[in-house]
C-alpha positions as CSV (number, residue, x, y, z in Angstrom):
1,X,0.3,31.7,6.0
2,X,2.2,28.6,4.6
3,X,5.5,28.0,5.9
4,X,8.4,28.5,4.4
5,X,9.9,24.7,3.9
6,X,6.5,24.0,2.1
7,X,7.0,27.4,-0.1
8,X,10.6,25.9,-0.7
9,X,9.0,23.0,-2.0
10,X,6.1,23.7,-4.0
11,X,8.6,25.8,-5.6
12,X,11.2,23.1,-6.3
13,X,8.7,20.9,-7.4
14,X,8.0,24.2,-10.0
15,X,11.5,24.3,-11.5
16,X,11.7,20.5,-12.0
17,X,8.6,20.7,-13.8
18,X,10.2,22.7,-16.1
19,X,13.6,21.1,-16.3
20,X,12.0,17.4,-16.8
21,X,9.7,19.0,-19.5
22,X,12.4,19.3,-22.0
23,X,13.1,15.3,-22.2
24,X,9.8,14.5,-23.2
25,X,10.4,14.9,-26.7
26,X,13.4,12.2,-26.1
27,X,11.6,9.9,-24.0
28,X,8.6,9.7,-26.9
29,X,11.0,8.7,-29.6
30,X,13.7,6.9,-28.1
31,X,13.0,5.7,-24.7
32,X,11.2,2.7,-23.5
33,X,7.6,3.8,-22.8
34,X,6.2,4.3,-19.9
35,X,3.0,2.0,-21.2
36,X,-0.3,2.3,-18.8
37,X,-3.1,3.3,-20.5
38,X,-2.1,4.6,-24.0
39,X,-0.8,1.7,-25.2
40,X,-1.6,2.9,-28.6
41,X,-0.1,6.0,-29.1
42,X,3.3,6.3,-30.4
43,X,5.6,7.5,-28.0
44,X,3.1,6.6,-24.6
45,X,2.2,8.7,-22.0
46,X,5.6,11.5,-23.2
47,X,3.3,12.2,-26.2
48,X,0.2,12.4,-23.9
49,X,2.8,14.8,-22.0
50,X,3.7,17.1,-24.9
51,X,0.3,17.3,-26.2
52,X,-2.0,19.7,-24.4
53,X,-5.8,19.4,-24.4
54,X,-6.2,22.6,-26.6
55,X,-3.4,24.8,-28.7
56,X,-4.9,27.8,-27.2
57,X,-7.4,29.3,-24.5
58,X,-9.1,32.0,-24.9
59,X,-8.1,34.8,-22.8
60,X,-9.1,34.4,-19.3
61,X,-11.0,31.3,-19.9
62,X,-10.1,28.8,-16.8
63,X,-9.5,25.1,-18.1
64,X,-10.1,22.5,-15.8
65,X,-7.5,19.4,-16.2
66,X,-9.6,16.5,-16.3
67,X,-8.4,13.4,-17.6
68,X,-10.0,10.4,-18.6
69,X,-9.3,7.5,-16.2
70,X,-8.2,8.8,-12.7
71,X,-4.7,7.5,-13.5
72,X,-3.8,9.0,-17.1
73,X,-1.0,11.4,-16.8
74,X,-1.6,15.3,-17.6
75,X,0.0,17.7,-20.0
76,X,2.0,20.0,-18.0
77,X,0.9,22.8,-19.8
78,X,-2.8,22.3,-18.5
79,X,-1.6,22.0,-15.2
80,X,0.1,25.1,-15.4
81,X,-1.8,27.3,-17.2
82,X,-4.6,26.0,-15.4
83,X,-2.9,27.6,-12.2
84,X,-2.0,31.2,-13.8
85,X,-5.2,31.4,-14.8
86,X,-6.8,30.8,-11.1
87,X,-4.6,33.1,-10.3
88,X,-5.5,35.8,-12.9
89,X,-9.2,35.5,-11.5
90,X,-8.4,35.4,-7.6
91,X,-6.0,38.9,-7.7
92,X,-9.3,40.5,-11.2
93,X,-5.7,41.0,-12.7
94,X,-5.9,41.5,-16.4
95,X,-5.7,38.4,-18.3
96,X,-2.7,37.5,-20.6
97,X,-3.0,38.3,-24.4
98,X,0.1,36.1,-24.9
99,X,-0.2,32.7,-26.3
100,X,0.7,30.0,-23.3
101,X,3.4,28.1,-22.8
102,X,5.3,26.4,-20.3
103,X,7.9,28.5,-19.9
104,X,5.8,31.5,-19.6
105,X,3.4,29.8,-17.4
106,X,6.2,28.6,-15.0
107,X,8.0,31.9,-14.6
108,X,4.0,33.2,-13.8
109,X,3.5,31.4,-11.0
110,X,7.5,31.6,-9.3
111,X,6.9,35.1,-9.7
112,X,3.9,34.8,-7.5
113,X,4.6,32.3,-5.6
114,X,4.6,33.8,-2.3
115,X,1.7,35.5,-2.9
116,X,-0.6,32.3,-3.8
117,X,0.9,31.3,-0.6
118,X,-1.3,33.5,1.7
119,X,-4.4,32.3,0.0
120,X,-6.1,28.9,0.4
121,X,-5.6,28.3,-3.5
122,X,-1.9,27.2,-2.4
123,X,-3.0,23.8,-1.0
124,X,-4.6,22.6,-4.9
125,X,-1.4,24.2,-6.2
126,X,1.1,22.6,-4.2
127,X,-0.8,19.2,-4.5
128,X,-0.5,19.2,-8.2
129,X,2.8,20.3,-9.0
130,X,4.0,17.5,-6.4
131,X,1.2,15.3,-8.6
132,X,3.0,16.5,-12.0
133,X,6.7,16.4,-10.9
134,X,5.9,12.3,-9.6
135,X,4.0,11.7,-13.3
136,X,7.2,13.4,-14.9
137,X,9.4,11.2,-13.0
138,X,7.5,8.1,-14.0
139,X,7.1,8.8,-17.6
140,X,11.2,9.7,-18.1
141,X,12.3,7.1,-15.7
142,X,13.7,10.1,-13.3
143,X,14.3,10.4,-9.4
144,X,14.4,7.8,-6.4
145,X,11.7,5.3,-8.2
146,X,10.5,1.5,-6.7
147,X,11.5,-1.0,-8.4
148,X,7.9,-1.7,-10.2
149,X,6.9,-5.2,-11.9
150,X,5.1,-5.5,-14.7
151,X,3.3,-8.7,-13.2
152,X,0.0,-7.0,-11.6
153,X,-1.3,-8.5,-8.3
154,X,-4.1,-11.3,-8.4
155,X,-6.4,-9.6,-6.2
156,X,-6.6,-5.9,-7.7
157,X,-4.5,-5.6,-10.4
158,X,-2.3,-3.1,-9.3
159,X,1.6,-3.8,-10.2
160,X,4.1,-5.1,-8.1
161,X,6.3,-3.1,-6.0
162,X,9.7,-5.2,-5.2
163,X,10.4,-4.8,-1.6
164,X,15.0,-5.7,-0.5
165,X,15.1,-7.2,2.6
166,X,18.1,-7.5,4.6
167,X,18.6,-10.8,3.1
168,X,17.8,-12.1,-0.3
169,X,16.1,-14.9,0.4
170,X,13.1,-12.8,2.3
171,X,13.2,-10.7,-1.0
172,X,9.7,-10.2,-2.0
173,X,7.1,-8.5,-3.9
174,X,4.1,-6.1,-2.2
175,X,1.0,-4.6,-3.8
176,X,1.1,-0.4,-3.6
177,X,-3.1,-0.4,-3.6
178,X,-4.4,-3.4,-1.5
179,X,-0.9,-4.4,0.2
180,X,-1.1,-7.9,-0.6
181,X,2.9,-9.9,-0.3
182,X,4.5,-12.2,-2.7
183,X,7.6,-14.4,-1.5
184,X,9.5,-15.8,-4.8
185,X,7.4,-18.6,-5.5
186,X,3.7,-16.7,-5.2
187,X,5.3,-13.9,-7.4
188,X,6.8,-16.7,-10.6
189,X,2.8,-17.9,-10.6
190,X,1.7,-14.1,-10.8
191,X,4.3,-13.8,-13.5
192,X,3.3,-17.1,-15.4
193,X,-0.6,-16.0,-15.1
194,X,0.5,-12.9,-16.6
195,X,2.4,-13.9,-19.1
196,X,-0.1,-16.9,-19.8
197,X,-3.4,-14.4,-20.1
198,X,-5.0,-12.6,-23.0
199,X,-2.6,-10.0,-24.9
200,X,0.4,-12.4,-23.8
201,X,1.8,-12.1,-27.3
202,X,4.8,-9.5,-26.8
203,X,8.3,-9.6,-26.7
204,X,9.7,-9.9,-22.5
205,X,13.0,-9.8,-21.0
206,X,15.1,-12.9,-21.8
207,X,15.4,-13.8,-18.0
208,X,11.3,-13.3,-17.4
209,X,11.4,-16.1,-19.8
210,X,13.9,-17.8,-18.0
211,X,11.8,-17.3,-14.5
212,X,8.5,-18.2,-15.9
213,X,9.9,-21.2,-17.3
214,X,12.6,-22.3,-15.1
215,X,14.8,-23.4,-18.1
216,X,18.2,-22.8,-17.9
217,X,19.0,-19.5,-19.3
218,X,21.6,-21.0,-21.7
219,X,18.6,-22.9,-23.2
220,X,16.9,-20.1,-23.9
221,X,19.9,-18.9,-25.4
222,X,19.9,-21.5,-27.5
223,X,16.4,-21.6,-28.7
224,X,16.9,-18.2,-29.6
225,X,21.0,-19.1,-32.2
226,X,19.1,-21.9,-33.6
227,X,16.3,-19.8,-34.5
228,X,13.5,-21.2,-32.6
229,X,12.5,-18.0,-30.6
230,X,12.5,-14.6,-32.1
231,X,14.6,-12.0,-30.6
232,X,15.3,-8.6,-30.6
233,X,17.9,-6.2,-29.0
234,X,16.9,-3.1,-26.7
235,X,18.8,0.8,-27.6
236,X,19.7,0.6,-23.8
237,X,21.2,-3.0,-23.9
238,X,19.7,-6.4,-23.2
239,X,17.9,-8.4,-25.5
240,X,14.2,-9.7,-25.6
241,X,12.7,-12.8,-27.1
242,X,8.7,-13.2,-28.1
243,X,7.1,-15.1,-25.5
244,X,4.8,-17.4,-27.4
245,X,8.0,-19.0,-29.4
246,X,9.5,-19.4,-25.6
247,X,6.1,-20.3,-24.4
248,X,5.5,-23.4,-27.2
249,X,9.0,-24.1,-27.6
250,X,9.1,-25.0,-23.4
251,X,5.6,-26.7,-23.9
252,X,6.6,-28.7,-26.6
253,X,10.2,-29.8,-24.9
254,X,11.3,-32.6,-22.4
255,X,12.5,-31.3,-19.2
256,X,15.9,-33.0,-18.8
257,X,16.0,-35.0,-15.6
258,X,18.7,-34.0,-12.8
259,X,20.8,-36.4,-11.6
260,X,21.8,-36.6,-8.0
261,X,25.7,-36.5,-8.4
């Protein structure tokens, strides 16, 4: 039998699925994308999200959710149907006639909940609804999330997870996959690698610019109301600028010298 607290949250983790569904179609038009893999598909992984690997199954067919690349994001209608259907099989309970959906797929399985939990399919079930709640949080920005880079680390690739010390100035940067640590300075050379590299063209923050470069900010600034660097402002606030104007501009550009006071 599976105790109670983990009933408690494989359930939770159920009803969140539901509730974070409904700001997928939100995210994919107005949001800031959550950009890993589908960098080509409008509206990123939310659209990946909202669009299941078949309109339809037929009736009690078992899909298996398979994706690509071990770290592509799943509809969670495939997870969930996926699951009803499992479940359909275990208990030779006739299969649904109804088309699937989310809703009805969700209510399924809280309804039978505590009966999957007396059966060893609970611990694949549990494992990816906590799976799909964590991809739903990424994708809409939602929950207790680290403070992720877009800088990838040197040795594996694997973005940057910002680590707040006690003190600022032992502030620094780890890797999630190989745990590799970045003071300030190692983490400006990832950043200016990174921004340096292949596909580099792309609008960044104004003050990535400003770290990679170590200009004064108001110089940016300045490149940017004398029409130098190309600019844009975010929905959310904030503004951008297109790196390669920053990039040539600062290339191109004395550094003034300091004077000692």
């Amino acid at each position: 039998m599976t105790c109670p607290s983990c009933q408690a949250l494989a359930r939770l983790n159920l009803a969140m699925i539901g509730e974070l569904s409904t700001h997928l179609p939100i995210q994919a038009v107005r949001g800031r994308q959550a950009f890993h893999t589908h960098e080509d598909i409008p509206g990123g992984d939310a659209t990946v999200m909202m669009t299941p690997a078949s309109p339809s199954w037929a009736i009690g067919s078992i899909v298996a959710v398979t994706t690509e690349l071990p770290n592509d994001v799943r509809p969670p209608l495939d997870v969930l149907t996926y699951w009803t259907r499992r479940w359909e099989t275990w208990t030779s309970a006739p299969p649904s006639t109804k088309p699937p959906t989310l809703n009805r797929a969700g209510l399924y399985l809280a309804r039978n909940l505590h009966l999957m939990a007396a059966t060893r399919l609970f611990v694949g079930l549990a494992h990816d609804l906590s799976t799909m709640t964590r991809e739903l949080e990424n994708v809409l920005h939602a929950g207790d999330r680290p403070d992720v880079s877009r800088v990838p680390c040197w040795d594996c690739g694997t973005r940057l997870q910002k680590v707040w010390a006690a003190q600022l100035q032992h502030d620094h940067w780890r890797c999630p996959t190989c745990g590799e640590l970045y003071d300030q300075g190692r983490y400006q050379r990832a950043q200016h690698d990174q921004l340096a590299s292949r596909g580099a063209d792309r609008f960044v923050p104004l003050m990535d610019a400003v770290a990679v470069t170590g200009r004064p900010e108001q110089t940016i600034r300045s490149w940017v109301s004398s029409g130098l660097v190309e600019t844009r402002r975010l929905p959310a606030g904030g503004r951008e600028v297109w790196w390669p104007d920053v990039r040539d501009r600062h290339r191109i550009t004395p550094l003034r010298a300091r004077g000692r006071g």
